[in-house]
TORTIRO-815738 format. One record per residue: residue number from 1; x, y, z of N, C-alpha, C in turn. Coordinates in pm, whole numbers, plus 50000, padded with zeros to 5 digits. Layout:
N
ATOM num   nxx   nyy   nzz  caxx  cayy  cazz   cxx   cyy   czz
ATOM NUM     X     Y     Z     X     Y     Z     X     Y     Z
...
! end
This chain:
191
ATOM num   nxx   nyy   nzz  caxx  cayy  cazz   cxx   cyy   czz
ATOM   1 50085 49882 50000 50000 50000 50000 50090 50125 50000
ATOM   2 50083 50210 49885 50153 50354 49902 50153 50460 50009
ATOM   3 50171 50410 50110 50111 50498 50224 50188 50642 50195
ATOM   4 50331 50636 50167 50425 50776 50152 50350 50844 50067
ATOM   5 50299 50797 49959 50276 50869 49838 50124 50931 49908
ATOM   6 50067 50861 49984 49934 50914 49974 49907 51027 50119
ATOM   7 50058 51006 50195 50089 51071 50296 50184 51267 50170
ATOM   8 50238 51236 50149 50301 51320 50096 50144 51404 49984
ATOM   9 50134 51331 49928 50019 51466 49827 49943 51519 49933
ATOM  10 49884 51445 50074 49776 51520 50155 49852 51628 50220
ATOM  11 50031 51618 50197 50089 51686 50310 50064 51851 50153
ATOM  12 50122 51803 50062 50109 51923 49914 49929 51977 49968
ATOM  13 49829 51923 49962 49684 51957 49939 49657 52063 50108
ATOM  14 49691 51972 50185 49706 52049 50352 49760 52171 50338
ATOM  15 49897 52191 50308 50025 52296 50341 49912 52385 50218
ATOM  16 49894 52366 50119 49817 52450 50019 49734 52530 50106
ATOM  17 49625 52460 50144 49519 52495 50196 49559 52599 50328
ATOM  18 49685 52515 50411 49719 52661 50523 49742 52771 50452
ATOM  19 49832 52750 50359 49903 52887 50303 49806 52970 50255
ATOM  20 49703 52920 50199 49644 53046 50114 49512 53065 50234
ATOM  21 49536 53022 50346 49434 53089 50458 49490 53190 50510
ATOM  22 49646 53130 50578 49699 53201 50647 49869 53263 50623
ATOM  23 49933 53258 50518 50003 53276 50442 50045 53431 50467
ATOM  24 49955 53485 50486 49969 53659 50428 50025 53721 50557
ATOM  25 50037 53590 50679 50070 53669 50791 50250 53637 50802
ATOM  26 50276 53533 50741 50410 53534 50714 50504 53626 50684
ATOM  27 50589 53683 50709 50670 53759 50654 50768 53685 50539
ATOM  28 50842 53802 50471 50914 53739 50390 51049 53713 50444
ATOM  29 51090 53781 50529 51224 53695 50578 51175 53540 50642
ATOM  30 51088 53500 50721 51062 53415 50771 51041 53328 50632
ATOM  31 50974 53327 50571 50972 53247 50421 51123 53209 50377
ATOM  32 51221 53299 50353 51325 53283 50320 51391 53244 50392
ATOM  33 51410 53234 50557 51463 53137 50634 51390 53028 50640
ATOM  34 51294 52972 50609 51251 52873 50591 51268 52791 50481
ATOM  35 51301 52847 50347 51372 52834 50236 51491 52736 50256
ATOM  36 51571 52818 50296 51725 52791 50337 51712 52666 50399
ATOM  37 51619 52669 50501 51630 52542 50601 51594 52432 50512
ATOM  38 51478 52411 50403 51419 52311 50348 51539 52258 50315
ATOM  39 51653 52358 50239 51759 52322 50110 51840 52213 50210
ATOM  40 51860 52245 50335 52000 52206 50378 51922 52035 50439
ATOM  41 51802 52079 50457 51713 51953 50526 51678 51828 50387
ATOM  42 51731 51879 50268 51725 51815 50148 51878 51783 50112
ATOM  43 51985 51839 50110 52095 51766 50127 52102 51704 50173
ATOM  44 52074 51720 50355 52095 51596 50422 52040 51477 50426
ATOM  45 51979 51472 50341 51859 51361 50325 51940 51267 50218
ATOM  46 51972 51360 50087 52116 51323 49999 52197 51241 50053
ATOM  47 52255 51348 50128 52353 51254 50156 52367 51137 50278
ATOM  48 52277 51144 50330 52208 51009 50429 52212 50881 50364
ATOM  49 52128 50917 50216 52081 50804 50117 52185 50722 50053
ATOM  50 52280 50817 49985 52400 50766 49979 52533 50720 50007
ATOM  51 52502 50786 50158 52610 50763 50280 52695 50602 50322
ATOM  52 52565 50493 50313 52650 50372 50361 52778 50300 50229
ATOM  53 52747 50375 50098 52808 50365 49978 52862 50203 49983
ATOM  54 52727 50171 49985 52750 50037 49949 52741 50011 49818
ATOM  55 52691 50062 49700 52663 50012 49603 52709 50193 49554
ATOM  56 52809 50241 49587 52863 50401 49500 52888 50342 49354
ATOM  57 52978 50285 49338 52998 50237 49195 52878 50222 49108
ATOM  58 52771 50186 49112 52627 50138 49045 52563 50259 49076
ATOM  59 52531 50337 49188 52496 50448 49192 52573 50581 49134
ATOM  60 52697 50606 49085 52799 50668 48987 52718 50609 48846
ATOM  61 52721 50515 48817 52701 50478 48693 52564 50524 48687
ATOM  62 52444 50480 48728 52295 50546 48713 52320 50672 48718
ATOM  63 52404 50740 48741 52366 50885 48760 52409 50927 48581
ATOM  64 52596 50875 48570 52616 50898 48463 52509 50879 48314
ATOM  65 52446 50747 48315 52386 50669 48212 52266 50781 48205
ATOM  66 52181 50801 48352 52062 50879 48356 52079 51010 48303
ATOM  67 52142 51068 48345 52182 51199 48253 52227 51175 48111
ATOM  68 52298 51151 48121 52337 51129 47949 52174 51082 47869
ATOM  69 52133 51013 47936 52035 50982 47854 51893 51069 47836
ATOM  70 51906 51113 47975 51786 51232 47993 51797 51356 47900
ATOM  71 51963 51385 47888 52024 51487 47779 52003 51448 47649
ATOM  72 52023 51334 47638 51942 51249 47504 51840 51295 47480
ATOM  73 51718 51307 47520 51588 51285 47477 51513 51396 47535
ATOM  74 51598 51497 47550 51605 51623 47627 51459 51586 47721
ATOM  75 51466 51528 47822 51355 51463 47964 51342 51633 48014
ATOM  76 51422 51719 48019 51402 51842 48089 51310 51931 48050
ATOM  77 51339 51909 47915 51248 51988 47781 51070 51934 47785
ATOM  78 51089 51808 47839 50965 51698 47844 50864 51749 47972
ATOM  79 51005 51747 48097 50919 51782 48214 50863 51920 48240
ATOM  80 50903 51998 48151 50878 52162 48151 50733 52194 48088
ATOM  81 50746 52122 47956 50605 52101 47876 50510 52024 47911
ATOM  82 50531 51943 48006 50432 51885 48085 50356 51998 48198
ATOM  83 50480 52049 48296 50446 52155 48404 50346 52272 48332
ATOM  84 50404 52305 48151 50281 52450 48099 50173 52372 48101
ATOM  85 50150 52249 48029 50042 52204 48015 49938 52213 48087
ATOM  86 50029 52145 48262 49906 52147 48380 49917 52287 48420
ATOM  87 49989 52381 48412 49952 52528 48448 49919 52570 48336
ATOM  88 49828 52551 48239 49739 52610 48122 49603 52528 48181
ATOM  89 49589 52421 48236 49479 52363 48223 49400 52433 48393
ATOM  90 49530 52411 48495 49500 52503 48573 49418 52610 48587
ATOM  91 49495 52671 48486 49490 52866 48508 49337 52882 48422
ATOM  92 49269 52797 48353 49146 52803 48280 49066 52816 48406
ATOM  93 49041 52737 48521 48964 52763 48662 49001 52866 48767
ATOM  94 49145 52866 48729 49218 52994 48888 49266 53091 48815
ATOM  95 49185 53222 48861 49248 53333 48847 49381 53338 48935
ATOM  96 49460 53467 48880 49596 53509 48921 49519 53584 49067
ATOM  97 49609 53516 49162 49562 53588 49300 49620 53789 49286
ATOM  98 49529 53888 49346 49499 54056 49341 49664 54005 49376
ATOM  99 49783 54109 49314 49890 54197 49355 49975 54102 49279
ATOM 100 49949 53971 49201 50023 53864 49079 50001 53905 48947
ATOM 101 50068 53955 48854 50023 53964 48761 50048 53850 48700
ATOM 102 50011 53848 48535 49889 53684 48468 50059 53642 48418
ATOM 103 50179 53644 48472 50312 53606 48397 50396 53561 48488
ATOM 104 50404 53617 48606 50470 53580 48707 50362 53467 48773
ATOM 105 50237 53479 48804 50152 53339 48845 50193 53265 48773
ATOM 106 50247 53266 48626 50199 53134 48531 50347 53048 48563
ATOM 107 50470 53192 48593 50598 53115 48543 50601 53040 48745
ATOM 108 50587 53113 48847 50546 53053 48948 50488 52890 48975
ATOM 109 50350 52916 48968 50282 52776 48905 50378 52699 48834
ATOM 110 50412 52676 48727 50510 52595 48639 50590 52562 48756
ATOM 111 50670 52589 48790 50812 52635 48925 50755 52513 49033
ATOM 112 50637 52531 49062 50564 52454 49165 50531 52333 49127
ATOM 113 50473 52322 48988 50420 52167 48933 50571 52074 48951
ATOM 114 50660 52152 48916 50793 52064 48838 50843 52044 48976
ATOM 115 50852 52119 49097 50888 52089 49196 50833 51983 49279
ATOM 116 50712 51992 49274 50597 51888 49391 50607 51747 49293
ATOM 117 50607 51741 49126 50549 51649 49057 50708 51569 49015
ATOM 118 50796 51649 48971 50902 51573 48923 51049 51582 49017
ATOM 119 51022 51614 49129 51182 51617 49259 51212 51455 49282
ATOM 120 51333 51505 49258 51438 51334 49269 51384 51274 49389
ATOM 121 51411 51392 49468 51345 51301 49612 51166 51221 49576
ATOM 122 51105 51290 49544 50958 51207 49495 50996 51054 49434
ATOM 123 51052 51133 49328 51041 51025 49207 51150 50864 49304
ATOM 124 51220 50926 49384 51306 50811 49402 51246 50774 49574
ATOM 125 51164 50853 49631 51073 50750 49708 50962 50701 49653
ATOM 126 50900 50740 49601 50832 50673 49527 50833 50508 49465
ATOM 127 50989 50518 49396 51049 50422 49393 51081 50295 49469
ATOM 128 51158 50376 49576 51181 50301 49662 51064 50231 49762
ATOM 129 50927 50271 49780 50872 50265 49804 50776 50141 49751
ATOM 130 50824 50157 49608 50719 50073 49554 50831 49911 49500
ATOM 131 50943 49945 49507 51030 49821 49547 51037 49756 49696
ATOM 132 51063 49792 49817 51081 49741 49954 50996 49785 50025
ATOM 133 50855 49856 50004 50770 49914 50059 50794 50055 50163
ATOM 134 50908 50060 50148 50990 50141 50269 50943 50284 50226
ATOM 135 50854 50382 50308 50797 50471 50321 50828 50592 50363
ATOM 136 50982 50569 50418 51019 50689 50550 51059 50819 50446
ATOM 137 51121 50785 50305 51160 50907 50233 51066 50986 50203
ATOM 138 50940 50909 50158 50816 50984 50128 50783 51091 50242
ATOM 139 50796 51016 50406 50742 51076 50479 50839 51237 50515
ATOM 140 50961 51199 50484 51021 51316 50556 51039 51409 50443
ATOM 141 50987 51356 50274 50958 51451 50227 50842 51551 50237
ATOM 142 50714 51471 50268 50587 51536 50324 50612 51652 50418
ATOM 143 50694 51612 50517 50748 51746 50620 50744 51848 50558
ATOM 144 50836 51852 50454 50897 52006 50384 50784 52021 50279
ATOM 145 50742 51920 50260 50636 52001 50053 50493 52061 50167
ATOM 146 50491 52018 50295 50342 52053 50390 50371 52207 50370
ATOM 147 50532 52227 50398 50601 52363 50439 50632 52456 50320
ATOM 148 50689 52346 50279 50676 52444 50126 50558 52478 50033
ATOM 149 50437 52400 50027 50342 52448 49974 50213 52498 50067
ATOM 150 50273 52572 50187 50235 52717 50251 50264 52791 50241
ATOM 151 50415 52791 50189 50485 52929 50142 50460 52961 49957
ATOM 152 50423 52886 49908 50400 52933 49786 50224 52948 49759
ATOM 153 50114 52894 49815 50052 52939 49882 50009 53077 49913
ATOM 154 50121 53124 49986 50121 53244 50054 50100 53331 49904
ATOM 155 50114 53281 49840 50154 53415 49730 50086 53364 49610
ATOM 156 50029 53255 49584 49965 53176 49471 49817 53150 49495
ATOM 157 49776 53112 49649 49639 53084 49632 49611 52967 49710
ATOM 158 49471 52909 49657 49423 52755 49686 49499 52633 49572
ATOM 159 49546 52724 49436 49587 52663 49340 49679 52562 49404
ATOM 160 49764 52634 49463 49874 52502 49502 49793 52401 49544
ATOM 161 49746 52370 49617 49653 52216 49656 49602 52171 49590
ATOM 162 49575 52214 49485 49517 52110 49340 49676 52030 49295
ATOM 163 49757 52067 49302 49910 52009 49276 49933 51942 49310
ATOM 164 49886 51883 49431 49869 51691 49478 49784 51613 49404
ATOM 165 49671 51674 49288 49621 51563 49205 49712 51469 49114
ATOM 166 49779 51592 49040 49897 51525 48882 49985 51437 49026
ATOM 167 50061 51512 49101 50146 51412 49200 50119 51323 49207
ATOM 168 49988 51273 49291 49979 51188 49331 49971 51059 49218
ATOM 169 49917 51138 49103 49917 51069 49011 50027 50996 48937
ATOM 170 50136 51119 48923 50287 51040 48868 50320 51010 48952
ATOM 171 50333 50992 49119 50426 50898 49218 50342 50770 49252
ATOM 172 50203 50735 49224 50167 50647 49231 50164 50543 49098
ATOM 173 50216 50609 48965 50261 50543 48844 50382 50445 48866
ATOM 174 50485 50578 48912 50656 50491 48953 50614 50398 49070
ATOM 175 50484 50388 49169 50503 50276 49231 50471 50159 49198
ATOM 176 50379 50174 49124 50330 50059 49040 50441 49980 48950
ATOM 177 50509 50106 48872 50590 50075 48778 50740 49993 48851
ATOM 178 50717 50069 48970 50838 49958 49052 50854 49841 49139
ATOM 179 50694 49793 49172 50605 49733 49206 50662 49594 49086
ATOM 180 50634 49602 48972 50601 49531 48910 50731 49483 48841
ATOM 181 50842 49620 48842 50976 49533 48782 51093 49460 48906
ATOM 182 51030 49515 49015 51129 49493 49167 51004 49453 49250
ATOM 183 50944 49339 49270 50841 49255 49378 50905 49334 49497
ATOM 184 50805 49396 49639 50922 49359 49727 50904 49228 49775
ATOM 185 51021 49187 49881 51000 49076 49896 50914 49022 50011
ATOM 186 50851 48905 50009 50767 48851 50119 50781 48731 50186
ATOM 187 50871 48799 50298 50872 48660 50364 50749 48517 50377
ATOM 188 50694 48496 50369 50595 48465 50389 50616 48367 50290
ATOM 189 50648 48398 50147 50681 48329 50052 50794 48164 50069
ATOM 190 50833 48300 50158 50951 48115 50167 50915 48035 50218
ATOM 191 50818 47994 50308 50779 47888 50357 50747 47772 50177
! end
């Protein structure tokens, strides 16, 4: 059962919903120290993951192969035109919140889809999640996207909380999709 994945979009749909209640009482330094903190609370998470470097060599190589290949088939170019798409289909129901004008909401929004929908951290708990069932990346990503999508929120709207639909949608794809090429395993079986 995807519990991360379905823990993490309620944490995107929640943090939405604070921010654009209560958002406006935030200041902007407090936003921007909160910023800072997410970044360094996302390294460390980095480098946690890759820390026991048991398998660095194979993890060097996926990185190399993945890029090269993502540069291939320009994947960046892919995930960008995906993000206008859902902020065109968006922006047909949500006006630009009073003091946004209709260019900075749009390039914002975009900024937000690609962040909540396509972050390594998602895509690779997700993953991991849907290989060994193991949930905890999802969860301690939920922490920060609760936090981070109050602060964008603050300045975007209710819109952000619609941004856990597509999510939930592409991190519950890669679980399936990893589900099905990596079983996890079940004890239970060996009998």
């Amino acid at each position: 059962m995807p519990i991360g994945i379905m823990i993490n979009a309620l944490s995107v749909l929640l943090g939405g919903i604070f921010g654009a209640l209560g958002g406006k009482k935030m200041s902007a330094n407090f936003k921007d120290g909160l910023n800072m903190a997410f970044g360094v609370c996302s390294m460390t998470m980095g480098i946690y993951a890759i820390a026991p470097m048991k398998n660095m060599a194979a993890v060097i190589f996926a990185i190399i192969i993945g890029t090269g290949f993502g540069l291939l088939i320009h994947l960046g170019d892919w995930i960008n035109r995906g993000a206008v798409q859902m902020q065109k289909f968006i922006s047909r129901f949500i006006n630009a919140p009073t003091g946004l004008d209709r260019q900075t909401f749009d390039a914002t929004l975009v900024t937000v889809i690609v962040l909540f929908c396509a972050s390594g951290t998602g895509i690779y708990g997700s993953l991991t999640e849907g290989m060994n069932g193991d949930a905890t990346i999802l969860i301690s990503k939920s922490i920060l996207d609760f936090f981070t999508a109050a602060i964008f929120a603050a300045n975007l709207g209710f819109v952000v909380s619609l941004i856990a639909i597509p999510q939930f949608v592409i991190f519950i794809a890669l679980f399936f999709a990893a589900h099905l090429i990596y079983p996890p395993h079940n004890p239970f079986n060996d009998f």
